[in-house]
C-alpha positions in Angstrom: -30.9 11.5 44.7 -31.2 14.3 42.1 -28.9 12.3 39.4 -31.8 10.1 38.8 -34.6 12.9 38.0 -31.9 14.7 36.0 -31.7 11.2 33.7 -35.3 10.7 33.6 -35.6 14.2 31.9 -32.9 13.8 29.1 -33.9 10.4 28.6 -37.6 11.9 28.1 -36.1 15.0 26.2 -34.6 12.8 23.8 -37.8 10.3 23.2 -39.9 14.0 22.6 -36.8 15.2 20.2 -37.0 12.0 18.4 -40.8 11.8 17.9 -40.7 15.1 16.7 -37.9 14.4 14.1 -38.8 11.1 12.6 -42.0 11.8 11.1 -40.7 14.7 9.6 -37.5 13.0 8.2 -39.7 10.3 6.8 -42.1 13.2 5.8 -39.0 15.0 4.0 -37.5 11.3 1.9 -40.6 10.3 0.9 -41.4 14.0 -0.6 -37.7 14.1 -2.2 -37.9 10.7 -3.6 -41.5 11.3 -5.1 -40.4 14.3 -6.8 -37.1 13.3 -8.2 -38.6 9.7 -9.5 -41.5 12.3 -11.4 -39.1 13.9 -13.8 -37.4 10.5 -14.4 -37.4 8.5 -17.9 -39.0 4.8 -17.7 -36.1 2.5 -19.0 -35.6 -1.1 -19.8 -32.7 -3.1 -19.4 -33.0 -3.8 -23.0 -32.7 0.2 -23.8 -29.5 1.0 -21.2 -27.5 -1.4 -23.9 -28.2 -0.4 -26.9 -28.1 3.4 -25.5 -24.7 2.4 -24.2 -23.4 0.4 -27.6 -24.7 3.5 -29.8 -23.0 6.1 -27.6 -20.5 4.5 -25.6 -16.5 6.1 -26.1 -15.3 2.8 -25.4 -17.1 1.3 -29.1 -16.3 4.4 -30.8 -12.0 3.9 -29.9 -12.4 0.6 -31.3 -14.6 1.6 -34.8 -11.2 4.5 -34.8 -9.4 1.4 -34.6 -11.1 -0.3 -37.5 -10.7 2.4 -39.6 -6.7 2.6 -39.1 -7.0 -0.8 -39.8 -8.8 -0.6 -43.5 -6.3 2.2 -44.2 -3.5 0.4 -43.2 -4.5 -2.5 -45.9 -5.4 0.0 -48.6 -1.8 0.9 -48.3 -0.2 -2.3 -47.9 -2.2 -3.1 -51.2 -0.3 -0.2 -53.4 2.1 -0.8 -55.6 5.3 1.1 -56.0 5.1 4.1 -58.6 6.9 3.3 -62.0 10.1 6.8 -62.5 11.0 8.3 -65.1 14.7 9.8 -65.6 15.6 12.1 -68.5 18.8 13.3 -68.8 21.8 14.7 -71.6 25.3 14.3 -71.9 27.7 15.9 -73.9 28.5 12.6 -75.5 26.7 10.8 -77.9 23.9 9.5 -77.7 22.9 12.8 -76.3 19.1 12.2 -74.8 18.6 9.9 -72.4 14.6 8.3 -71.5 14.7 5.8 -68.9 11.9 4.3 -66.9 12.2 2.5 -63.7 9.5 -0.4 -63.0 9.7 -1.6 -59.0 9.8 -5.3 -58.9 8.4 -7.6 -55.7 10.3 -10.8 -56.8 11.3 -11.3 -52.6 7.6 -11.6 -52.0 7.6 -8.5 -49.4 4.2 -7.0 -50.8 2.7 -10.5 -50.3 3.7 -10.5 -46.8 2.7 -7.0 -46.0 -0.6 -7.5 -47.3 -1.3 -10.2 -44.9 0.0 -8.7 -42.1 -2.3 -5.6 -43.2 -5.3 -8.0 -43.5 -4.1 -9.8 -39.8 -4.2 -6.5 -38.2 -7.2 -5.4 -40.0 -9.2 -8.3 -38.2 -7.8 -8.0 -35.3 -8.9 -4.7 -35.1 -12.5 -5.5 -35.9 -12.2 -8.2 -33.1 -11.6 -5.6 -30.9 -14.1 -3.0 -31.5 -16.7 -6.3 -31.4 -15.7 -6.8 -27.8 -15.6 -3.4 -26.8 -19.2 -3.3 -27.9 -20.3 -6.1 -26.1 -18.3 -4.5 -23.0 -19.9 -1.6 -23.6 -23.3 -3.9 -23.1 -22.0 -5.3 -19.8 -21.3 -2.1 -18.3 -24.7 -1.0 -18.5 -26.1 -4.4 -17.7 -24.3 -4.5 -14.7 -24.9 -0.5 -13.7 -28.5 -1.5 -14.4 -28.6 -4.8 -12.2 -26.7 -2.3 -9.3 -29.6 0.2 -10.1 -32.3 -2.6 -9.4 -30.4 -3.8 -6.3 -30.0 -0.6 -4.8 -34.0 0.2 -5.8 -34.7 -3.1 -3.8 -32.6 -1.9 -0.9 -34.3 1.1 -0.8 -37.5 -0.1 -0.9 -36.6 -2.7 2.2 -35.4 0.4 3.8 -38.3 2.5 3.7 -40.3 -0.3 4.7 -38.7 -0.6 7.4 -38.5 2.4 8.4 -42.0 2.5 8.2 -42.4 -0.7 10.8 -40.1 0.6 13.0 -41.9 3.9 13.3 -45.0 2.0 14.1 -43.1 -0.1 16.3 -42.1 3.2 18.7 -46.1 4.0 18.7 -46.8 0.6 19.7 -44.3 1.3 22.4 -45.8 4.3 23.2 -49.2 3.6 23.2 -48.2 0.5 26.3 -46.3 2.9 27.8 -49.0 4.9 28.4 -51.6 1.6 29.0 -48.7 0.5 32.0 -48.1 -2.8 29.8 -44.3 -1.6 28.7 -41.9 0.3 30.4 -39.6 3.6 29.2 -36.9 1.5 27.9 -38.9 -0.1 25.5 -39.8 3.6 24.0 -35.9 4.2 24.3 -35.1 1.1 22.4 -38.1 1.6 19.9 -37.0 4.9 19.0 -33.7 4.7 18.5 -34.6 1.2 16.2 -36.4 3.7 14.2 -34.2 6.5 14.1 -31.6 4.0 12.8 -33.8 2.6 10.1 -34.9 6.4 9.3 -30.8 6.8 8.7 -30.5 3.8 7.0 -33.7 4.7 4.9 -31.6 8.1 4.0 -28.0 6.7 2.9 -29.6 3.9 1.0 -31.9 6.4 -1.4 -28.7 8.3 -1.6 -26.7 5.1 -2.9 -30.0 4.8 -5.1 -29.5 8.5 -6.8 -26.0 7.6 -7.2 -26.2 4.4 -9.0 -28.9 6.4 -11.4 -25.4 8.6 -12.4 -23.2 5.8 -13.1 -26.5 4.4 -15.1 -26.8 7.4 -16.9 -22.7 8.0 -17.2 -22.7 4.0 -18.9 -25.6 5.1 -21.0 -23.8 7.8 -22.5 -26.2 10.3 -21.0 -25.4 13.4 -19.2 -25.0 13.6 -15.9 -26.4 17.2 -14.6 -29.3 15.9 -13.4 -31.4 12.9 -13.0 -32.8 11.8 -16.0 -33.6 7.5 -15.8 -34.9 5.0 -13.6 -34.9 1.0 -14.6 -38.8 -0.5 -14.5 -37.6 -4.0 -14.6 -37.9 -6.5 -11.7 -34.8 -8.2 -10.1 -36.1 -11.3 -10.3 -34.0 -14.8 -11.1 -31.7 -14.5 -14.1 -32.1 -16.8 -17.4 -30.1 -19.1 -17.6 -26.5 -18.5 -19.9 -26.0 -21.7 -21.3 -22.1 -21.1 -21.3 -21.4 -23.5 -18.5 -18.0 -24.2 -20.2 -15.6 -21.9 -21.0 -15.4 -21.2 -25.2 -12.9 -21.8 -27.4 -11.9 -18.7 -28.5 -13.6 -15.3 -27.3 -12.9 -12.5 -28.6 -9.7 -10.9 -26.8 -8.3 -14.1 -27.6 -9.3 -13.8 -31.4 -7.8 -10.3 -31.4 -4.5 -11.3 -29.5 -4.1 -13.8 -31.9 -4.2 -11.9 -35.0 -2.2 -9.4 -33.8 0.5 -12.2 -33.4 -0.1 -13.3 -36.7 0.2 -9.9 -37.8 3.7 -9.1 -36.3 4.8 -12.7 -37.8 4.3 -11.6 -41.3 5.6 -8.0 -40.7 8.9 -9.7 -39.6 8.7 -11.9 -42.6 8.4 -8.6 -44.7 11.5 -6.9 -43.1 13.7 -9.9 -43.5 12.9 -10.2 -46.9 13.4 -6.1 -47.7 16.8 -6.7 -47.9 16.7 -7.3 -51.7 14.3 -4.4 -52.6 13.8 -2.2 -54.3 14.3 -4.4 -57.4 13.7 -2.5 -60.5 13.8 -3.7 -64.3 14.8 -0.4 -66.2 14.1 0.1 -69.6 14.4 3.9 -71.7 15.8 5.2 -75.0 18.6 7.0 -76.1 18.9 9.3 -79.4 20.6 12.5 -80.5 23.9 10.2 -82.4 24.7 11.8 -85.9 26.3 8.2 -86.4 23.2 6.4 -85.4 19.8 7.8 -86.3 16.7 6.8 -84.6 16.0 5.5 -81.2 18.2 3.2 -80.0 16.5 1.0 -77.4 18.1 0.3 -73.8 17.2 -2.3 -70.9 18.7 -3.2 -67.5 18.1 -4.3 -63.8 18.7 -2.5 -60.8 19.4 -4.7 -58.1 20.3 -3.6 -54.4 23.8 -4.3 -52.6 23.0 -4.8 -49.0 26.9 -3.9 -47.9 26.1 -0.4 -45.8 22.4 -1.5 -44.2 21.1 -4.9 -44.0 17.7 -3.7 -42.9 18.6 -5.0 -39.3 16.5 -1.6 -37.4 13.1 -2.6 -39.0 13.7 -6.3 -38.6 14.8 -5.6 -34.6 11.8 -3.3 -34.5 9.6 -6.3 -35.9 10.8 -8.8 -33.9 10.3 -6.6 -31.1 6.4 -5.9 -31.4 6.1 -9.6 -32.0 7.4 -10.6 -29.0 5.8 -8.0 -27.3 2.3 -9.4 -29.2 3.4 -12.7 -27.8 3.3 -11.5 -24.5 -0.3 -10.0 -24.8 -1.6 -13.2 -26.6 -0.7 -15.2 -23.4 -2.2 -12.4 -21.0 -5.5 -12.4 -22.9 -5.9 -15.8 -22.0 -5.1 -15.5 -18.9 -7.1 -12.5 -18.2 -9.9 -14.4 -20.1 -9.8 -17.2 -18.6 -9.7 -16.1 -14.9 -12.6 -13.8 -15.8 -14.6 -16.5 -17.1 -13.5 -19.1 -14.0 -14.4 -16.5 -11.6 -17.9 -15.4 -13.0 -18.6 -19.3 -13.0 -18.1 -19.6 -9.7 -19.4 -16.5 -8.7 -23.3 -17.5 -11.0 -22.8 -20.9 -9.2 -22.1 -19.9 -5.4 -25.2 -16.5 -5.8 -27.7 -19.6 -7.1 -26.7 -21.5 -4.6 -27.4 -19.0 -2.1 -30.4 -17.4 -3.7 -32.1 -20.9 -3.4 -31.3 -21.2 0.9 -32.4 -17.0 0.8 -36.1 -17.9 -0.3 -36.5 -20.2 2.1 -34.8 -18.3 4.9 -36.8 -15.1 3.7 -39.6 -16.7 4.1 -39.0 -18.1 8.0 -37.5 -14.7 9.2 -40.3 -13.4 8.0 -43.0 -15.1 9.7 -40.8 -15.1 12.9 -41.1 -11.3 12.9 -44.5 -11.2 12.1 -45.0 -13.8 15.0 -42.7 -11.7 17.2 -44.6 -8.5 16.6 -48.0 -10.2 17.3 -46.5 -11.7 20.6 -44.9 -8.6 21.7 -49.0 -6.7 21.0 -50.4 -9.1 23.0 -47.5 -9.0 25.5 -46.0 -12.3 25.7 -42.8 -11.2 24.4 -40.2 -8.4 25.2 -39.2 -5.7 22.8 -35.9 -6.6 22.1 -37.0 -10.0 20.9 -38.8 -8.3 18.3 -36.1 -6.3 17.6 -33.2 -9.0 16.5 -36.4 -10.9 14.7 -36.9 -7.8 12.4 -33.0 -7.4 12.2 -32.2 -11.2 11.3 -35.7 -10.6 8.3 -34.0 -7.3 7.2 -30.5 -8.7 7.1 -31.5 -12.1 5.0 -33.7 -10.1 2.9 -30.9 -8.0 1.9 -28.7 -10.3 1.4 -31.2 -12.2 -1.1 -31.6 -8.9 -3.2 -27.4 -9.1 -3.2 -27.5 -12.6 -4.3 -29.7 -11.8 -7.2 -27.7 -9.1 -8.6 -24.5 -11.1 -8.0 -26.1 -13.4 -10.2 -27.0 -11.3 -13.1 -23.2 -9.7 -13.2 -21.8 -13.0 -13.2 -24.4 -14.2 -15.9 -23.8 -10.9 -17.9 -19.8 -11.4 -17.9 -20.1 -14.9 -19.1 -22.5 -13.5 -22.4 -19.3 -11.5 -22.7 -16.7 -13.8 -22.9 -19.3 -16.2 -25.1 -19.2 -14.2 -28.0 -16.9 -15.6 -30.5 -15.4 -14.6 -33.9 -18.2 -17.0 -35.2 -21.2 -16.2 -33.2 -20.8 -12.6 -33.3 
C-alpha cells in the first residue's frame, strides 16, 4: 500500500524536474546558437571553392610539382659543355690545345627531352586535379554544412512542438480529459527532442570546422556559415563516364615518360661521344701550328649501363602499375557516384511526397488528440514517422549534391580544363 504513493511522488518529482529543465535548456541553445551565428561570415558555395583552390595545400603540392617538372625539362634541354685540355711534353711538339665537343649521335638527348616534356605534363595534369579536388572538398563540406543546418533546424522545431505537446498534456491533465501518463510520455518526447536539438547544433558547429579547415581558414574559432538553400541539385550532364579524366591523363604520361627514360638509358651506352680537335706547336723542326683532330668513342667492356637501365625499367613498370589503378580507382569512383546521384533522385522524388503525407497525418493527429479523439501516443509515432522522413529527405538531397560534385570531378578532362 505505501509503494504506490512512493511512485506517484517520483513520477511527479520527475515531470516538475523536467518542466523546470526544458525551458531553460531550450532557453540556453537558442541563446548559444544566436550568438555564435552573430560573429559568423555570410558565405556562398561559390566562395568555399575558390577560397579552397586559392589556399588549399593540396593545389599548392601539385603547382611544387609543376615547377620540378619545368626544371626537369630546362635540364633535359642542356647540352653537354665543350673541354678544353692543355698539356706539355718533353717531346716535340711540346704544347698541346685540345678541345673536346660532346656528340648525341645515339639520339639520348632526344629521348630525355621527351621524357622531360612527358613528365612535365603529367605533372600539370596533376596539380589540375588536385585543384578541382580541392573544389569538391569544400563542395561537399559545404553540402554537409547545409544538411546538418537543415537537421538542426528540424530539430529545434521539434523541440519546439514537443514542448508544446507536454503543455497540451498538462493543461488536460489538469481539465481531467488526459491522464499522468500522457504528461510522462509528453515530457520525456520533449526532453528527447531537447537532446536531440543539442547534439545536432553540436554536429552543426562541427561541420563549420571542417568548412573552414577545407577553406583554408583557421580553425580557433567560428568564423563562416553557408546562406545557400539545399534545394535539388542541377543537373551534371556527365551521365556517361569520359574518356580520359584527369588521373588517367597523368597516369598516362607518366608511363610515357618512363618509356622514353628507358629508351634514353639503353641508348647511353655509346655516350659520351666526343669529336676532338686542338693544336700542337713548340717543334724547332716544324714551325707553326700544326693542326690535330680525332673521335673519342666509348668501349662499353667494364659497365654496360645495366643499373640505370634496371632502375628505368623499374619505375616503368611500377608507372604501369599506377596507370591501371587510376582507372580503376576512376572508374569505380565515377560508377559509384552514378549510382549514388541516381538511387538519392530516386528517393528524393518518393520523400516529397511522403513529407508531405506524414506531415498532414501529424497535423491531423495533433488536432484529434486537442479535441480528444485520439491518444497521445498516436500522436507521438505520427510526429516521429514526419521527423524521420523529413530527415531522411534533407540526407537524400545532400547525397545528391556529393555524388553530382564527384562526377564534375572526374568530368574534367585534359581538353575541357
Amino acid at each position: 500500500m505505501g509503494l504506490a504513493p512512493t511512485r506517484l511522488v517520483l513520477r511527479r518529482c520527475g515531470v516538475n524536474f523536467l518542466m523546470r529543465f526544458l525551458p531553460r535548456a531550450t532557453a540556453f541553445l537558442a541563446v548559444v546558437f544566436s550568438a555564435v551565428a552573430g560573429s559568423q561570415e555570410p558565405v556562398t558555395r561559390q566562395q568555399a571553392v575558390e577560397s579552397a583552390i586559392a589556399r588549399s595545400a593540396r593545389a599548392a603540392v601539385a603547382r611544387a610539382d609543376t615547377l620540378v617538372g619545368s626544371a626537369q625539362l630546362l635540364t633535359a634541354r642542356q647540352w653537354e659543355n665543350p673541354s678544353l685540355a692543355a698539356s706539355w711534353s718533353k717531346s716535340v711538339p711540346r704544347w698541346h690545345e685540345i678541345v673536346d665537343l660532346p656528340l648525341d649521335l645515339t639520339g639520348v638527348r632526344s629521348a630525355r627531352v621527351q621524357s622531360a616534356k612527358a613528365t612535365r605534363l603529367a605533372s600539370q595534369y596533376r596539380f589540375h586535379f588536385e585543384r578541382a579536388a580541392a573544389a569538391l572538398d569544400a563542395d561537399t563540406t559545404y553540402t554537409r554544412a547545409l544538411a546538418s543546418a537543415e537537421h538542426l533546424r528540424l530539430a529545434r522545431r521539434n523541440a519546439k512542438d514537443a514542448d508544446s505537446l507536454r503543455r497540451m498534456s498538462i493543461v488536460r491533465r489538469d481539465a481531467g480529459d488526459a491522464s499522468e501518463l500522457d504528461v510522462l510520455l509528453a515530457s520525456v518526447n520533449s526532453g528527447q527532442a531537447a537532446n536531440q536539438a543539442a547534439s545536432d547544433s553540436l554536429t552543426y558547429i562541427s561541420t563549420l570546422f571542417d568548412l573552414q579547415a577545407a577553406m583554408g581558414l583557421d580553425t580557433g574559432r567560428i568564423a563562416v556559415t553557408p546562406v545557400d538553400s539545399l534545394t535539388l541539385p542541377p543537373a551534371t550532364g556527365a551521365d556517361t563516364a569520359p574518356t580520359s579524366p584527369l588521373p588517367i591523363a597523368a597516369a598516362e604520361q607518366a608511363l610515357t615518360a618512363a618509356d622514353l627514360s628507358v629508351r634514353a638509358q639503353r641508348r647511353s651506352i655509346f655516350t659520351p661521344l666526343s669529336i676532338q680537335a686542338g693544336i700542337e706547336h713548340g717543334d724547332p723542326s716544324e714551325p707553326g701550328i700544326l693542326p690535330t683532330f680525332g673521335l673519342s668513342i666509348p668501349l662499353p667492356i667494364l659497365n654496360r649501363n645495366r643499373g640505370p637501365i634496371a632502375q628505368a625499367e623499374a619505375e616503368r613498370a611500377r608507372a604501369r602499375a599506377e596507370l591501371a589503378l587510376a582507372r580503376l580507382e576512376t572508374k569505380t569512383a565515377i560508377g559509384r557516384a552514378l549510382r549514388s546521384r541516381t538511387l538519392a533522385l530516386d528517393k528524393i522524388r518518393r520523400d516529397r511526397l511522403l513529407v508531405e503525407s506524414a506531415t498532414r497525418i501529424a497535423a491531423m493527429s495533433l488536432t484529434a488528440y486537442r479535441e480528444g479523439a485520439q491518444g497521445l501516443p498516436a500522436v507521438l509515432e505520427a510526429q516521429r514517422n514526419a521527423r524521420e522522413i523529413l530527415s531522411q529527405y534533407i540526407d537524400d538531397l545532400a547525397e545528391a549534391w556529393i555524388a553530382g560534385a564527384i562526377l564534375r570531378l572526374y568530368n574534367v578532362t585534359p581538353s575541357t580544363r
